[in-house]
C-alpha positions, 0 to 999 in steps of 0.5 A: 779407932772409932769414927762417927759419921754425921749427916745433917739437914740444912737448919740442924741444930747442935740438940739434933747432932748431939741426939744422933751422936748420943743414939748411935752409941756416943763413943768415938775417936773423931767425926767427920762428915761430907766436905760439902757441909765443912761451911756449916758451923753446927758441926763445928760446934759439935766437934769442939762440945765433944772436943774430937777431931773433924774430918771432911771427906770429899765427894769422890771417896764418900763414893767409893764406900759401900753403906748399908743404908740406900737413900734415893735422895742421899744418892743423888745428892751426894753420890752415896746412900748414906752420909754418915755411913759413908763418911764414918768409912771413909774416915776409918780407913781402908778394911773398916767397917760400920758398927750397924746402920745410921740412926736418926735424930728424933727430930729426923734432922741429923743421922750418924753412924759408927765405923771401926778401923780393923785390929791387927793383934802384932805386926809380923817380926814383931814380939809380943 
């Protein structure tokens, strides 16, 4: 399962999420984002324009991943270096890892990024 992970300003518009979706790849199983932006109706639309499902990661678990990316600003808003890295992470799961660094918009006002969750080729006993 892919996951994308999106990171906006205040103000973003659906062109600006879109960019960034489209520019990390467009390919993905779900989105999700920091529960602090659940309010924001862009990213609702978003979800629904690419009919996926949304997922608000809380504070705490965007915490505990490790991004690639390292924004002073991302950090002491949000307690991680990067937004849609983190949440792409935290989505996909334990042992998931992010397909590259977040991109940006070209306007600057969204970022995303691609997590994946491991693949286990057949469960142990199981016959293949």
């Amino acid at each position: 399962m892919k996951v994308a992970g999106i990171g906006f300003r205040t103000g973003a518009d659906m062109n600006a999420l879109l960019a960034a979706y489209h520019a990390v790849g467009g390919t993905a199983d779900a989105l999700a984002t920091s529960a602090h932006k659940s309010k924001a109706q862009v990213i609702s639309e978003l979800a629904r324009h690419l009919t996926l499902p949304l997922l608000f990661i809380e504070a705490d678990d965007l915490a505990q991943q490790t991004t690639l990316t390292q924004s002073a600003r991302q950090q002491a808003q949000f307690g991680t270096g990067s937004v849609s890295e983190a949440a792409a992470l935290a989505a996909a799961g334990p042992h998931a890892n992010l397909l590259g660094p977040r991109v940006k918009s070209p306007c600057g006002m969204a970022t995303a990024a691609l997590a994946q969750a491991p693949h286990f080729a057949a469960r142990k006993g199981s016959q293949t």
